[in-house]
C-alpha positions, 0 to 999 in steps of 0.5 A, a space after each residue: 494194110 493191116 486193116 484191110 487183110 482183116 476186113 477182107 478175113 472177115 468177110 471170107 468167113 461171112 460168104 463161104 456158107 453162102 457159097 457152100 458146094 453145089 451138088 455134083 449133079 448141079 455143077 456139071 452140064 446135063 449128061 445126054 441120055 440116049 434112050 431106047 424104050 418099047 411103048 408098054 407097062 413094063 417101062 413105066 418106071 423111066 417114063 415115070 422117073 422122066 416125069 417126076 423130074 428125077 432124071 433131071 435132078 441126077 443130072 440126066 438130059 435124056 431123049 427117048 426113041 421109040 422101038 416096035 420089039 425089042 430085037 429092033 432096038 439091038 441094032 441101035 445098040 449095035 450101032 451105038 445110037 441109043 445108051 440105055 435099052 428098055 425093052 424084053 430081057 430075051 434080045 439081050 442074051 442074042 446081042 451078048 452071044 453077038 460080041 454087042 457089050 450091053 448090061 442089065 442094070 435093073 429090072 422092071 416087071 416079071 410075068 407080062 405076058 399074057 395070052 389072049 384069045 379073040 371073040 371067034 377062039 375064046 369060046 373053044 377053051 370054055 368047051 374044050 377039057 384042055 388047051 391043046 384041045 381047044 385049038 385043035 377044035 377050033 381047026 377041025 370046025 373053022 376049017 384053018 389054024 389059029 393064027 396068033 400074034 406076037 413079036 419076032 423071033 427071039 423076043 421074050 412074048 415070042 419065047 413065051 408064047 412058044 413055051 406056053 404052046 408047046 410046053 404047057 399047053 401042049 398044043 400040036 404044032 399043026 394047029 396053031 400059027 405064030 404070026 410075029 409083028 410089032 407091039 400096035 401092030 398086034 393089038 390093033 390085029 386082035 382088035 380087027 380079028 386079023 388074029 385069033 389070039 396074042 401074046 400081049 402085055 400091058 396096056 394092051 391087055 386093058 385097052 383090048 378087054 375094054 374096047 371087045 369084052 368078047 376078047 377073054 384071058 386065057 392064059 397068065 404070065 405065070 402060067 405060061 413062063 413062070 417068073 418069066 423076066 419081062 421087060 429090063 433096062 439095060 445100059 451100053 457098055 461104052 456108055 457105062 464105062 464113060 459115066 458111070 455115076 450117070 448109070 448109078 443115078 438112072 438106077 436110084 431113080 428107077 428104084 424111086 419110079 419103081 415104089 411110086 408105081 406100087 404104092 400110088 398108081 394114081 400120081 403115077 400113071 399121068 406120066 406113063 399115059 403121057 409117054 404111052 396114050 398117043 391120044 388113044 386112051 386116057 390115065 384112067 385106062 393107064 391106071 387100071 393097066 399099072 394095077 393090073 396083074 399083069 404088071 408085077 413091078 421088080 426093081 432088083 435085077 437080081 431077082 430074074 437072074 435064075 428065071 433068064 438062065 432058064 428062058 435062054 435054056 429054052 430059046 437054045 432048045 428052039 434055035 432062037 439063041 445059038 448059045 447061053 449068053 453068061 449071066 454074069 456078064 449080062 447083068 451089072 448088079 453093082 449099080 442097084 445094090 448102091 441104090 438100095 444101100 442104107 
């Protein structure tokens, strides 16, 4: 018996390294993800932290939906059918205000939007010594306003292009007409010349440009709302409550998406062309649109706080927010100052 105890000792001390301790992301069924994204730029960096297998490897199973602006998607929140929410900060603070418990956990690009004018309103800002001179031209020789192209109310492209028309620009609210639609709806819109101009964000900006020279820039994100905070993901509150070490390592991987869309746009852009090409463009396209200046990639939420309390500032001002959602309750840095800790 002796010898037995001893033998069995001797082959305990042989297996346990064999047998070291899996991962915690390895020794737990896959936690199910359900995502809600927007189809552009800005939510790249999922797309490519899908790709790179490192949701995978954090022990996320995610499924992803769809959504045409982000003031749709606050109904899947509200209904709790999707946990994680990648789309335009500026809907949030409306879902905040709602009693909707939802919490910006990472930023993703500042300064995407951007103004476009099509080929029938471009030349009026070339001729025009100041924009809101230029749509008042194109009324006085078109005989109408221009119609413009953006997404619903309380949206960040709605918030923004009104910003930029009426604060910036200083347009007459006599000459210009907002149109709101959906994101494809809007491209498709300028593309056609059903519209004379939108608020878009990649990769609409590359896809028109290339596709209609004749469709001119006019006017920068940072022109029309500075610093403005674009697209973020954000996690239901229900959801984060129940795992936090999943919203952690959805974090962590967002943090690595982030620097491989900044530093090698070329390995990154299959995966986004894979979630956003729908057979209508091809990577070279998506590349371009990841290295385009309208696509200012930011992990840190932090670094939108101050630039969120002024965009609800003026969504207040326009009715599109009763009141200013807290920011400290909007947004949960916690999860990304772990990310980045050394």
């Amino acid at each position: 018996m002796r010898l037995l105890i001893s033998a069995l000792a001797a082959l305990a001390t042989f297996v346990s390294p064999l047998v070291a301790p899996l991962p915690a992301s390895a020794q737990q069924a896959p936690i199910p993800v359900r995502v809600g994204v927007i189809p552009v730029i800005g939510a790249a960096p999922i797309f490519v932290a899908r790709g790179e297998g490192w949701l995978k490897e954090a022990g996320l199973e995610p499924t992803f939906t769809t959504f045409e602006s982000g003031p749709n998607m606050i109904q899947a929140l509200a209904s709790g059918t999707i946990d994680v929410y990648v789309a335009g900060i500026a809907p949030l603070a409306v879902a905040r205000t709602k009693g909707i418990d939802v919490r910006v956990v990472a930023a993703t690009a500042i300064e995407e939007m951007v103004f476009v004018a099509g080929p029938k309103l471009a030349p009026y800002f070339a001729d025009a010594p100041s924009k809101a001179e230029a749509f008042k031209a194109f009324k006085v020789k078109e005989g109408r306003v221009a119609r413009l192209a953006t997404q619903p109310a309380g949206s960040v492209p709605n918030t923004t292009l009104q910003h930029w028309l009426w604060q910036v620009a200083k347009a007459d609210k006599a000459d210009a007409e907002i149109v709101p639609m959906g994101i494809d709806a809007t491209q498709q819109a300028v593309l056609a010349g059903a519209m004379d101009g939108a608020s878009i964000r990649e990769p609409a900006l590359t896809i028109v440009q290339l596709r209609n020279p004749a469709i001119k820039l006019i006017a920068t994100g940072g022109e029309m709302f500075p610093n403005q905070p674009g697209t973020v993901v954000a996690v239901y509150g229900k959801f984060a409550d129940m795992n936090p070490a999943a919203v952690d390592a959805l974090v962590k991987a967002l943090v690595k998406s982030t620097e491989l869309l900044k530093s090698d746009p070329a390995k990154a852009a299959p995966h986004v062309e894979a979630a956003l090409g729908k057979g209508i463009t091809d990577v070279a396209t998506i590349q371009k649109a990841i290295s385009s200046p309208a696509a200012r990639f930011v992990a840190d939420p932090r670094a939108i706080i101050e630039a969120t309390k002024a965009l609800q500032t003026y969504q207040v001002s326009i009715g599109t927010l009763d009141k200013e959602a807290p920011t400290d309750g909007l947004f949960d840095t916690k999860p990304y100052e772990k990310a980045v800790k050394p």
